[in-house]
C-alpha positions as CSV (number, residue, x, y, z in Angstrom):
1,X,0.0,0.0,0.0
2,X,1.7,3.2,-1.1
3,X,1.8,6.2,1.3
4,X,2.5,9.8,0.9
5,X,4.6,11.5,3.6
6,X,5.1,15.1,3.8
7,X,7.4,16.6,6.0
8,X,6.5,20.2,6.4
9,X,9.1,23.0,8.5
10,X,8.0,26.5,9.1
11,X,9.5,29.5,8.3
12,X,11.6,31.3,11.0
13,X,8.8,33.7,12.2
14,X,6.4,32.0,10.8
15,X,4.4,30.2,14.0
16,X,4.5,34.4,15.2
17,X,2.7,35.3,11.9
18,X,0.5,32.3,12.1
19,X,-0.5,32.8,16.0
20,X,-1.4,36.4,15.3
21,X,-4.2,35.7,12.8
22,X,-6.2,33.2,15.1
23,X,-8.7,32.4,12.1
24,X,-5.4,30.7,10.8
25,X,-5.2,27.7,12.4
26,X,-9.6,27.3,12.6
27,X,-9.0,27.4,8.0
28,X,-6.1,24.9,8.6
29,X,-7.5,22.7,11.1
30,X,-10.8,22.8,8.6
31,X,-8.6,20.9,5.8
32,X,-6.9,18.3,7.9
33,X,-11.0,17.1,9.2
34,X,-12.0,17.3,5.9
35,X,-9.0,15.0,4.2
36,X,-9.3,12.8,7.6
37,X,-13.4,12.2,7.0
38,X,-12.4,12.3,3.1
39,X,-9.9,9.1,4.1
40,X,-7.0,10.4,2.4
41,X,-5.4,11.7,5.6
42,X,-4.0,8.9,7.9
43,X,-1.7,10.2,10.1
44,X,-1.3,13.8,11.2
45,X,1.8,14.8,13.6
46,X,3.2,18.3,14.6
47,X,6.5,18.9,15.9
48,X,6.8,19.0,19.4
49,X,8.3,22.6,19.0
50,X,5.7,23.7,17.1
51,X,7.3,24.8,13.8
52,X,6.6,21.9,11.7
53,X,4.4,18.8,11.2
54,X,4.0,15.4,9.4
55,X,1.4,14.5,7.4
56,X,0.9,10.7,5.5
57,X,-1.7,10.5,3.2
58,X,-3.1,7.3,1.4
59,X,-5.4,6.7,-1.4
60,X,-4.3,9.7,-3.5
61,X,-0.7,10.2,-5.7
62,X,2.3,12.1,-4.8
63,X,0.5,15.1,-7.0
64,X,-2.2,15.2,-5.7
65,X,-0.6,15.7,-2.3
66,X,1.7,18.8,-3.3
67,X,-1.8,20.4,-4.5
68,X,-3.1,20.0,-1.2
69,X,-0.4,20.9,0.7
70,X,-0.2,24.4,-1.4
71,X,-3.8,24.9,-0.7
72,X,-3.4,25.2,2.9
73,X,-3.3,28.6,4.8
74,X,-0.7,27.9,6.4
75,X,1.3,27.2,3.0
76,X,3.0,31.0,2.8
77,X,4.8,30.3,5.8
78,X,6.4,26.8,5.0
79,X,10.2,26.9,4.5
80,X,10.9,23.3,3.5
81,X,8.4,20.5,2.3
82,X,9.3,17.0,1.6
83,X,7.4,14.4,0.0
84,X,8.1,10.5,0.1
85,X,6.5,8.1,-1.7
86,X,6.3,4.9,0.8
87,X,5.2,1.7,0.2
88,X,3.5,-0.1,3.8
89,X,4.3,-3.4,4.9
90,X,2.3,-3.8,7.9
């Protein structure tokens, strides 16, 4: 079963600029339900220090999961995003 993993850092500043608009993280939060009731969201993880998170998807391709990842509000303020194409074994 193939997996997408995206490993997301923020910009230096950018939790400051994200904690200043606090309708922010309500339009982010709003995504991550919807791909987690849509199934394509399996595991969700953020950085214990706050300034980056995990996300593996399933049942979509490694494209598809770049144009969700852009789409996010929080996108602007992303530094570094990394996306690997795993393939589960139990």
């Amino acid at each position: 079963m193939t997996r997408i993993l995206v490993n997301i850092v923020l910009a230096e500043g950018g939790v400051e600029q994200i904690r200043s608009n606090p309708e922010l993280p309500k339009k982010e939060m709003e995504f991550v339900n919807q791909w987690k009731e849509e199934d394509i969201l399996e595991h969700f993880f953020i950085t214990a220090s706050k300034n980056g998170a995990v996300l593996i998807f399933q049942n979509i391709t490694g494209i598809k999961a770049k144009e969700l990842i852009e789409a996010l509000p929080y996108f602007p303020f992303m530094s570094k995003i990394d996306y690997l194409t795993l393939d589960k074994h139990f």
